[in-house]
N, C-alpha and C positions, 0 to 999 in steps of 0.2 A: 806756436804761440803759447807762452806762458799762462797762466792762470791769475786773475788780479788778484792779489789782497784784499782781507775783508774792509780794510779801512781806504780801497782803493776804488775809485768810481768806474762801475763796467765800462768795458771798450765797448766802442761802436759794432766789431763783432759780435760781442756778446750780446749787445742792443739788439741787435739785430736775431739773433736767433734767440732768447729769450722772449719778444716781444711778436713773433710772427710775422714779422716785417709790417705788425699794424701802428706802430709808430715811427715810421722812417721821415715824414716832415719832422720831426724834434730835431733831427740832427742838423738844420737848418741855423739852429746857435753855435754851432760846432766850425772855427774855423780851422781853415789847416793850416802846416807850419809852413814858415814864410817861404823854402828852399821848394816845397810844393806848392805852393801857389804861385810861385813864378816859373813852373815847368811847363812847354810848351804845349800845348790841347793836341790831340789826336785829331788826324787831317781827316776832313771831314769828307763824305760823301758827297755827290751829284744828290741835291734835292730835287723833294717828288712832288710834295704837296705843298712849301711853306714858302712863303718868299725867304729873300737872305734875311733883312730888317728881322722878320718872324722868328728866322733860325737861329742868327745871333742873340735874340733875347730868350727863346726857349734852351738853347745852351747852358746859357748862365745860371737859368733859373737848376736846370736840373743838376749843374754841379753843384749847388748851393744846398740841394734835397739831399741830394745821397754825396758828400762831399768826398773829395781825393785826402786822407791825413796819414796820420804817421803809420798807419796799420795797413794802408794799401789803399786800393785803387776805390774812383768812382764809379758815380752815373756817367761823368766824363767819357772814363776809360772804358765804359762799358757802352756808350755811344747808344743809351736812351734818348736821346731826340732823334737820333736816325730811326729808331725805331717808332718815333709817335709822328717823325715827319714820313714814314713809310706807308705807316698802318691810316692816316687819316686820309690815304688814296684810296682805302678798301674797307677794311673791318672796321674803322673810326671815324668813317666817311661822317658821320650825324652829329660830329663834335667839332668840324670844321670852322663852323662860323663861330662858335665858343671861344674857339684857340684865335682868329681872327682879331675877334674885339675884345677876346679877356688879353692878349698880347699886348694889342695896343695902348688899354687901358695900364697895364703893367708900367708899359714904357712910360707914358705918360707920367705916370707917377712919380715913377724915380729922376722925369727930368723936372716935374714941378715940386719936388720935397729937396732934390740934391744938386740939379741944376746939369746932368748929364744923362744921356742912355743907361738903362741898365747892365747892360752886358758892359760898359766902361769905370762903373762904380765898382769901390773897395767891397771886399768881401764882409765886412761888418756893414756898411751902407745897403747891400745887395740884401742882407736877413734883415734889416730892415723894413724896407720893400716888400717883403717879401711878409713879412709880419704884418705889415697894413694892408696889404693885397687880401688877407686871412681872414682879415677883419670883413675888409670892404667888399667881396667876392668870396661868400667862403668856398660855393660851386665850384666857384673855376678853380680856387685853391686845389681844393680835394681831387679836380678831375686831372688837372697836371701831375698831382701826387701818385693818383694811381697809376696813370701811364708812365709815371719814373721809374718805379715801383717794378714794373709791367715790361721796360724795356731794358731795367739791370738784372733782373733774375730770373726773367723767361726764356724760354727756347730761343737757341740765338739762330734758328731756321727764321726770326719773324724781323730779324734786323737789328733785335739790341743784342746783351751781353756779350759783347765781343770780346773774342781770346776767351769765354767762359771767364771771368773776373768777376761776375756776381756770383752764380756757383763757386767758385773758390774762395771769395769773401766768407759765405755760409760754409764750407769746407763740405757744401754736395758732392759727394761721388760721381754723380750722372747718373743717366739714364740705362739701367740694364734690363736683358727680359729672364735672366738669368742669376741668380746669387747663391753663393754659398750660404751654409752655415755660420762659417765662419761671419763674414760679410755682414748677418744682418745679426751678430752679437750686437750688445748696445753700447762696448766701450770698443766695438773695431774700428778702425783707421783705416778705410778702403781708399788704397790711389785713385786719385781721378782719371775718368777714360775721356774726358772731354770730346764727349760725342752724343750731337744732338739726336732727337727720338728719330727725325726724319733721317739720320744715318742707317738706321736699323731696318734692312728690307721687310719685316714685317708691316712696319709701320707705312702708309701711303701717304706720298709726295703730293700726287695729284687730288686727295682731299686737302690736304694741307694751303695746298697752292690754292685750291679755290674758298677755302677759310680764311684766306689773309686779302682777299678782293671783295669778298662779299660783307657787304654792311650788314651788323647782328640787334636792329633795335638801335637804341641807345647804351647796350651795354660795352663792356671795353672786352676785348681778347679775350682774355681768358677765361671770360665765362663758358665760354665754347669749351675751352683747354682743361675747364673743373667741371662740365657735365660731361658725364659717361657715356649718359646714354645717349648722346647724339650722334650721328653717322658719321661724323665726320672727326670726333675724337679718334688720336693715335691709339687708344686703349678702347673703344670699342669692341662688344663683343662679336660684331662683324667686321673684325679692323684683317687691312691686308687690303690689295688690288681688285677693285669690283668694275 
C-alpha cells in the first residue's frame, strides 16, 4: 500500500492504525464502491444465539461499522456477527436481551424513517439508521461497536476475523512467542503467520474454550484477553496445560 499524500485524506487503513481502532464507528459515513457493494456476502454460519430476523439486521449493521471499500475487506468479510452471534451463547451471554430489543428497535426504525428492513435499505439509508440509532440508543450504539470491533480484529479462535482479514487490514504479523531482532525493528515487514494464539501448544485450548462459555460480568471478551493476570489469559504467567 502506498502512502497518501499530504493533501490526500488518510485511508481507512491508516484510520485505523493511527487511531487504535477507538474510532472505527466513523467509518460508518464511508461507503463502498458500487462493484463492492454488490459482491455477494460470505455464507454464513449455522446460528447460535440470534434468530435469522436478528442476524440479517446485525449483518448489515456491522458491514456498515467496519465497511468492505476499495482498500479490502470488512466486518463482512471478517464474519463479526458470527462472532457476537457466537459469543452471546457464552462470554456475552449479559448483552443478550440488549441485542434483542436494541435489534428490534433498529429495525423498526429504518422501516418507520425508510419504509423497509434494514438489512434491505441502501447503504447511505443504512448510515443513516444508523446515525439516529447513535443518537436514540447511544448504549446499544457503543455496545454493537465494540463487538465489531471485537469480532474483526480478535483471535479468530473466538469466531470472527476470518481468513485473519482484520490482522491483515492492520498489517499484524500474528502472534509469535519468538522474534528476531530483526522482526521487532520498527520499519520491518514481518510476513504473516496467520496463526492464532490457540495454534501455539504453549498456549491452552481448554482455558480458552472455557473463556468463550463462561459469562465475564457485563464486560465484552476481551477484557479477559487484556488482563494478564487472569488464569485464563494465553499469556499468563501460569499459561500452558494445568
Amino acid at each position: 500500500m502506498t502512502r497518501n499524500s499530504d493533501k490526500s485524506p488518510p485511508s481507512r487503513r491508516d484510520f485505523f492504525k493511527g487511531a487504535g481502532l477507538a474510532g472505527a464507528a466513523a467509518s460508518v459515513a464511508i461507503g463502498p464502491p458500487a462493484a463492492l457493494a454488490q459482491s455477494p456476502s460470505p455464507r454464513r454460519e449455522a446460528l447460535e444465539t440470534l434468530t435469522v430476523a436478528e442476524a440479517d439486521t446485525l449483518e448489515a449493521v456491522c458491514a456498515r461499522l467496519i465497511p468492505t471499500d476499495e482498500h479490502g475487506s470488512g466486518a463482512a468479510e471478517a464474519r463479526a456477527a458470527h462472532y457476537i452471534d457466537r459469543a452471546l451463547g457464552g462470554a456475552l451471554a449479559p448483552s443478550r436481551e440488549a441485542y434483542r430489543s436494541g435489534l428490534l428497535a433498529l429495525d423498526a426504525r429504518a422501516r418507520g424513517s425508510h419504509g423497509a428492513a434494514f438489512a434491505r435499505l441502501t447503504p447511505a439509508d443504512q448510515d443513516a439508521v444508523l446515525i439516529a440509532t447513535e443518537k436514540a440508543d447511544p448504549a446499544f450504539f457503543a455496545l454493537m461497536r465494540g463487538h465489531t470491533l471485537q469480532g474483526t480484529f480478535g483471535d479468530p479462535y473466538y469466531g470472527g476475523n476470518a481468513n485473519f482479514v482484520g490482522w491483515d487490514m492492520l498489517s499484524y504479523p500474528g502472534v509469535r512467542v519468538v522474534a528476531t531482532a530483526a522482526q521487532q525493528a520498527l520499519d520491518a515487514h514481518t510476513k504473516p503467520n496467520h496463526q492464532s494464539a490457540y495454534d501455539i501448544a504453549m498456549f491452552n485450548r481448554a482455558s480458552a474454550a472455557r473463556a468463550s462459555l463462561t459469562p465475564i460480568g457485563n464486560g465484552p471478551l476481551p477484557d479477559l484477553m487484556q488482563d494478564m493476570s487472569h488464569p485464563d489469559h494465553p499469556m499468563a504467567m501460569n499459561g500452558g496445560e494445568r
